[in-house]
C-alpha positions as CSV (number, residue, x, y, z in Angstrom):
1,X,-22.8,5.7,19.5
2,X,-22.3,7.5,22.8
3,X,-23.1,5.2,25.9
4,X,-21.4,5.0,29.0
5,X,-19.1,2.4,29.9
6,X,-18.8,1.4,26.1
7,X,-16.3,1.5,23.7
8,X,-16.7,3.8,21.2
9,X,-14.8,1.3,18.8
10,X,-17.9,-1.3,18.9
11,X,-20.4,0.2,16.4
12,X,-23.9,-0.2,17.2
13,X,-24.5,-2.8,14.7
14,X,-21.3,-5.3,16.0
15,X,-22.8,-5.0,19.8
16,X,-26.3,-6.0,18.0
17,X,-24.7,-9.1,16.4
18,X,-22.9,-10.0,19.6
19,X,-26.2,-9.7,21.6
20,X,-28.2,-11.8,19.5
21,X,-25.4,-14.6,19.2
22,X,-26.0,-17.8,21.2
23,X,-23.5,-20.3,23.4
24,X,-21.6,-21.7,20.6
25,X,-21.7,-19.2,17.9
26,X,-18.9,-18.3,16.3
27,X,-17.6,-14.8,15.6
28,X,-14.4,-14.5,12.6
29,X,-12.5,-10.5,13.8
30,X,-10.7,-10.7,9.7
31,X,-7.2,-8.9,9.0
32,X,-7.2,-6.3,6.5
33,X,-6.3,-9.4,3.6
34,X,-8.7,-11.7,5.0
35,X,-11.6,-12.2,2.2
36,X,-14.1,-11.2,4.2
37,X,-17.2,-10.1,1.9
38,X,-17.0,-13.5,-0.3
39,X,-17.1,-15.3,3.1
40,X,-19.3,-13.5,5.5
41,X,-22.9,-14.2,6.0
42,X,-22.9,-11.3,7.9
43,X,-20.5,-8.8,7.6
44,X,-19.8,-5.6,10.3
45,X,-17.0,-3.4,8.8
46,X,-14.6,-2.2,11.3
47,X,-12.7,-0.1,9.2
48,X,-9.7,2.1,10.6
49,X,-9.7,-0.6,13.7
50,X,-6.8,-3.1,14.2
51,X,-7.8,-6.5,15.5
52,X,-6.4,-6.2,18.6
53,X,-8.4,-3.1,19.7
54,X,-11.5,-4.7,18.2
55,X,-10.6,-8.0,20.7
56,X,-10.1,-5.7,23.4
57,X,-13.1,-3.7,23.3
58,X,-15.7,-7.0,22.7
59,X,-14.1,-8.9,25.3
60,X,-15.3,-6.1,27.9
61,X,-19.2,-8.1,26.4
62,X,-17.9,-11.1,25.1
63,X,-17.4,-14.1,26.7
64,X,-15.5,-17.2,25.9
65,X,-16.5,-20.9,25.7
66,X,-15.5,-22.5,28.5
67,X,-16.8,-26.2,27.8
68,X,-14.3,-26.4,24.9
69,X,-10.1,-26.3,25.0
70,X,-9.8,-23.7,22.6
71,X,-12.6,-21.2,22.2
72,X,-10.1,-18.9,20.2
73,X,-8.6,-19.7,16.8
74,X,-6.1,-18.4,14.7
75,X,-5.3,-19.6,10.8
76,X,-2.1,-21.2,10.7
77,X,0.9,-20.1,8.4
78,X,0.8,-21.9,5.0
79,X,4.5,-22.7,6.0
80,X,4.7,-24.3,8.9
81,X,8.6,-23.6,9.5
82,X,7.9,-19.8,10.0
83,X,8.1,-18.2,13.6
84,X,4.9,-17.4,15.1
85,X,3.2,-14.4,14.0
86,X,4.2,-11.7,16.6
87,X,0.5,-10.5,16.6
88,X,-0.8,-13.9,18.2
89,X,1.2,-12.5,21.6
90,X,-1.3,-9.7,21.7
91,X,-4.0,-11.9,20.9
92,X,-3.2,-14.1,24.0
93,X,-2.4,-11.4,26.3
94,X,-6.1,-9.5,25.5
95,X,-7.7,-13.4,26.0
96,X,-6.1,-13.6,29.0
97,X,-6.8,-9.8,30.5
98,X,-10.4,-10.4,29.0
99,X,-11.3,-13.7,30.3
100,X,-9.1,-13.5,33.6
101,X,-7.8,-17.3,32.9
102,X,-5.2,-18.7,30.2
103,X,-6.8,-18.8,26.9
104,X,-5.5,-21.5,24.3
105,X,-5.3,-20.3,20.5
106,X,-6.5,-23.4,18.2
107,X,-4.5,-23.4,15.0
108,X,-6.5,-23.9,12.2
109,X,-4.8,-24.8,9.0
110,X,-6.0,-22.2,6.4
111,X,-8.7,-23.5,4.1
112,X,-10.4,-24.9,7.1
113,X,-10.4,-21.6,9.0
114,X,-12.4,-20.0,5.7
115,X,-14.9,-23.0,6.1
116,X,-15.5,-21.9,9.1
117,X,-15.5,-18.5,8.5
118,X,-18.4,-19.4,6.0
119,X,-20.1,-20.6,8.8
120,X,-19.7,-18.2,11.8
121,X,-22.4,-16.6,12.9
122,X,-20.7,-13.0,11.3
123,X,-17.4,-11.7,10.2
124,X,-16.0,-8.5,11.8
125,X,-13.6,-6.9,8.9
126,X,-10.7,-4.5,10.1
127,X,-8.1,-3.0,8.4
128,X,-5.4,-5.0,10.7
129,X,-1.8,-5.1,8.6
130,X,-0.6,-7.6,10.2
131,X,-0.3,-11.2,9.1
132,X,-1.9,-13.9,9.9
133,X,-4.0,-11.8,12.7
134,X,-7.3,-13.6,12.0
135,X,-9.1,-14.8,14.6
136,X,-12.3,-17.0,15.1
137,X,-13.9,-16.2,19.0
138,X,-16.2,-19.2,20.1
139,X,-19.1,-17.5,22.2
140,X,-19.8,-18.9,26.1
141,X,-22.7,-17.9,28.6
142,X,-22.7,-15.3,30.8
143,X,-23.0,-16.8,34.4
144,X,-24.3,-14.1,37.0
């Protein structure tokens, strides 16, 4: 797709999805593990992309909840001791550039960040690398 002013790393069929998602609705961008096709309702393949760039290029369409705390959420580590995964520093940087305000990332322990993934209104699956680089994006309104 060729349109100007768009990323050419939102496929026609992801900015569909995000246009006909409501206040509310939920949108899972899946790491390269993540098991997105037994969990996905929808499913927009985003292969070759790494979440980041896939955060990047929606949040230029995509805004954020603001009548919750945490309108982003990442799956926690199954062991809690480990050090942060480095990829959540991207993820908060991108929120914050995107949204132009601090954006808090929810932890969500593991089994009920694929419950909700059941439930989001689509899954996004990249071929991220990185760990733990799941994230769930809570949809606001767009205020002119």
């Amino acid at each position: 797709m060729m349109l100007k002013g768009v990323s050419p790393l939102l496929s026609p069929e992801l900015l569909f999805t995000i246009a006909k998602m409501g206040h509310g609705d939920e949108l899972v961008i899946g790491d390269g593990n993540f098991p997105a096709d037994s969990h996905a309702e929808r499913i927009i393949r985003a292969d070759g992309l790494s979440v980041p760039a896939v955060i990047e290029a929606l949040l230029q369409f995509f805004p954020l909840d603001t009548f919750v705390p945490a309108p982003a959420g990442v799956m926690q580590p199954v062991d809690e001791n480990a050090p942060e995964p480095p990829i959540w520093k991207d993820f908060r940087r991108l929120l914050e550039v995107g949204e132009g305000r601090r954006v808090e990332l929810e932890l969500i322990e593991r089994f009920e960040f694929y419950e909700r993934a059941k439930k989001s209104y689509a899954i996004v699956a990249t071929s991220e690398t990185a760990l733990y680089a799941n994230i769930i994006l809570k949809k606001g309104v767009v205020i002119h």
